[in-house]
VMD Tcl script that draws the C-alpha trace (Angstrom):
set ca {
  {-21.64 39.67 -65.08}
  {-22.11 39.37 -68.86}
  {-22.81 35.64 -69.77}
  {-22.22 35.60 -73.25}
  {-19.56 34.46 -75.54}
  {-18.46 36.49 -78.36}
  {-19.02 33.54 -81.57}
  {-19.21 33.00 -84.88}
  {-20.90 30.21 -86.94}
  {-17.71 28.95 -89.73}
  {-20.73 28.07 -92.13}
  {-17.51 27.77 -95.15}
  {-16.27 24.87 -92.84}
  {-19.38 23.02 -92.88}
  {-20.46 20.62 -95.42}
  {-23.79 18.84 -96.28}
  {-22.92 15.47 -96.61}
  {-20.80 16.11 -92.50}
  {-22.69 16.30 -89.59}
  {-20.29 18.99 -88.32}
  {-20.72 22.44 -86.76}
  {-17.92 24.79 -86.08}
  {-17.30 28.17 -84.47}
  {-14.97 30.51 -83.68}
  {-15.23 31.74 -79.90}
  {-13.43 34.81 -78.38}
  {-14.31 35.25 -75.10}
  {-13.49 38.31 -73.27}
  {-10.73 36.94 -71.11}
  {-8.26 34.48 -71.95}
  {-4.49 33.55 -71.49}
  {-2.27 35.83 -73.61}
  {-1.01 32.56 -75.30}
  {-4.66 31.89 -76.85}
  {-6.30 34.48 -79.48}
  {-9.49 32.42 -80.18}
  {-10.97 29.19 -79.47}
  {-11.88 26.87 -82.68}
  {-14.43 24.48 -81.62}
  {-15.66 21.54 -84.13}
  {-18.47 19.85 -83.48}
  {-19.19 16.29 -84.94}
  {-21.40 13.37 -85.09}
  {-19.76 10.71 -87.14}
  {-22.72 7.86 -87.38}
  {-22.51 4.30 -87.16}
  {-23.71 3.09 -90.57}
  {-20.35 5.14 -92.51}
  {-17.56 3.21 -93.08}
  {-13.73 3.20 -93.87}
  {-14.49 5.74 -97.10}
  {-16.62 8.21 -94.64}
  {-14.27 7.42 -91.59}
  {-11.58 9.63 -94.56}
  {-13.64 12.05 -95.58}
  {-14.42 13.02 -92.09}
  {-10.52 12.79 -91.22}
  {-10.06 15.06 -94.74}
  {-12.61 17.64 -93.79}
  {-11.37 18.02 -90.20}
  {-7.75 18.38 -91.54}
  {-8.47 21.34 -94.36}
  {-10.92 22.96 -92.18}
  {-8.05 23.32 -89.45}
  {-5.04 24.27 -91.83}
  {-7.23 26.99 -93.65}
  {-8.22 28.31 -90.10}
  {-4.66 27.90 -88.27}
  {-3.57 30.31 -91.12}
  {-5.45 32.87 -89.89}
  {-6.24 32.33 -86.53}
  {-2.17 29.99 -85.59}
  {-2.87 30.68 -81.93}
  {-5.69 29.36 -81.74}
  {-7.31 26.66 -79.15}
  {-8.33 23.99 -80.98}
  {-11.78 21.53 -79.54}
  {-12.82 18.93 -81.95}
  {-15.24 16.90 -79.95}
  {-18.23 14.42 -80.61}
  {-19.65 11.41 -80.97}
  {-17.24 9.38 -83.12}
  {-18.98 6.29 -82.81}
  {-15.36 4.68 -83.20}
  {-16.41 0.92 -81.27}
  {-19.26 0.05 -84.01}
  {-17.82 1.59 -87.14}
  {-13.27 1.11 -86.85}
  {-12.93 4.46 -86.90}
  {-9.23 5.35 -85.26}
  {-8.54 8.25 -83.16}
  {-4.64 8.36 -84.32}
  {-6.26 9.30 -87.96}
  {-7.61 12.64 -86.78}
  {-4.59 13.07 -84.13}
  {-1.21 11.79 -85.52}
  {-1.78 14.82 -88.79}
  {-2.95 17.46 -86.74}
  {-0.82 17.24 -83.48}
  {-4.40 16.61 -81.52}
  {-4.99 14.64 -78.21}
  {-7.42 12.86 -77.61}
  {-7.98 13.10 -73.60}
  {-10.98 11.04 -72.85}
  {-9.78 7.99 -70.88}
  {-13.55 7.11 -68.99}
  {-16.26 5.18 -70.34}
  {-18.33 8.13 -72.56}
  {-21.23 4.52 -73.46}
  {-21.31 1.30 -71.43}
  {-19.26 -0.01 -74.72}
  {-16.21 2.43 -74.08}
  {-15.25 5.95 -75.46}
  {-17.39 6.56 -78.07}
  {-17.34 10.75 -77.09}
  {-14.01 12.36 -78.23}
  {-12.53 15.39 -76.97}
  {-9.01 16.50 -79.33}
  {-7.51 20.23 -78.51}
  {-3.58 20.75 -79.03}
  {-3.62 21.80 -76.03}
  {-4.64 18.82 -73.30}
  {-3.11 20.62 -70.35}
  {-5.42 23.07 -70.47}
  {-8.06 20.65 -69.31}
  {-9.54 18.61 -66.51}
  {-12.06 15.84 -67.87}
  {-15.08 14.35 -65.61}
  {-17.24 11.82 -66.26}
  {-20.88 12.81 -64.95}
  {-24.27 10.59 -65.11}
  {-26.49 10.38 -68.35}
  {-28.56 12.83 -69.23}
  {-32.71 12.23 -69.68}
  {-32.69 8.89 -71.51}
  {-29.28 9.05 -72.71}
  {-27.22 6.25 -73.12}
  {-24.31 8.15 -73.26}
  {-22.39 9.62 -70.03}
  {-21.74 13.23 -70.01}
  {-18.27 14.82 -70.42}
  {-16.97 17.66 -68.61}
  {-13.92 19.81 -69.57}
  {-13.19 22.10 -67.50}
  {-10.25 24.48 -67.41}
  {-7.45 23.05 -65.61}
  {-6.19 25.19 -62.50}
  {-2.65 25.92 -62.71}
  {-0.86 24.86 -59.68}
  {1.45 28.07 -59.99}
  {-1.30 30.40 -60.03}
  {-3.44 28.79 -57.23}
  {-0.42 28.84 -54.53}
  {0.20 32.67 -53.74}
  {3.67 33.02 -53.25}
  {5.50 35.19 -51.09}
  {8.55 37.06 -51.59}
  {10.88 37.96 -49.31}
  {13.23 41.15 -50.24}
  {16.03 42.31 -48.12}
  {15.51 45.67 -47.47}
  {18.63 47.95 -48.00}
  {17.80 51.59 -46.57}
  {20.93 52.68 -44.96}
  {19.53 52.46 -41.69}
  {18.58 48.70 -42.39}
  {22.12 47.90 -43.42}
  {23.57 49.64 -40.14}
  {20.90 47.88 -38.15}
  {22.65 44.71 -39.73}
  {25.93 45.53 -38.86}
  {25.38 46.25 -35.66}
}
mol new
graphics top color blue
foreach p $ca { graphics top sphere $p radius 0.5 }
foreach p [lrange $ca 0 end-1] q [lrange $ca 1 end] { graphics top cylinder $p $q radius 0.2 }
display resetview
């Protein structure tokens, strides 16, 4: 089993005054719906303001239009620490443009959700909250592919069966 996933650093996404890193990801196997994954990842710190809380909500919106247009079936993961509690920063800024969800609804910091997790996509997930880390005062998030009920449940199918000898079998 190969335990590597196909990625590549988007180093014309980054910039030096954003504590952002993003990739593109195309793993081996995925759903016919999804070409690539997009993942963005971001630490927004607590001493910016409403004039970095923008330019963070600018740079994530041009970075996903220019890739979209490339890549439109794409799954897009913009996740982080936000820091949203301590600096007014408002998830519907990043979402309401970009047709994101955020899908956090647990603690991520004894002060709330602080740790994002967008995608256009929050079906495709299950979220878990899991203990700190090493002296970490934040919780650790898991997202983890959501199992599709339909595809769990085998199904069975039953077909009549219409040989000539079945049907007189029938009949009889």
């Amino acid at each position: 089993m190969k335990h590597n996933i196909p990625c590549t650093r988007l180093t014309q996404c980054e910039q030096s005054d954003m504590e952002s890193l993003w990739l593109l990801l195309r793993p081996n196997s995925l759903p016919r719906s999804i070409s690539s994954i997009i993942l963005c990842a971001v630490y927004h710190s607590t001493s910016n303001g409403p004039p970095e809380n923008q330019i963070l909500c600018s740079h994530i919106q041009s970075n996903l239009d220019s890739l979209l247009i490339k890549q439109p079936n794409s799954l897009v993961i913009i996740t982080g620490d936000f820091n949203s509690n301590s600096i007014g920063f408002n998830v519907t800024d990043l979402t309401h443009p970009n047709g994101l969800k955020q899908i956090v609804n647990f603690k991520t910091r004894d002060l709330g959700i602080l740790d994002w997790f967008l995608t256009i996509r929050p079906s495709a997930f299950d979220m878990y909250q899991l203990p700190k880390i090493g002296k970490s005062d934040h919780f650790t998030i898991l997202a983890r592919p959501a199992a599709s009920s339909s595809s769990l449940v085998p199904r069975k199918l039953k077909l009549r069966d219409l040989r000539d000898d079945k049907w007189r079998e029938f009949g009889q």
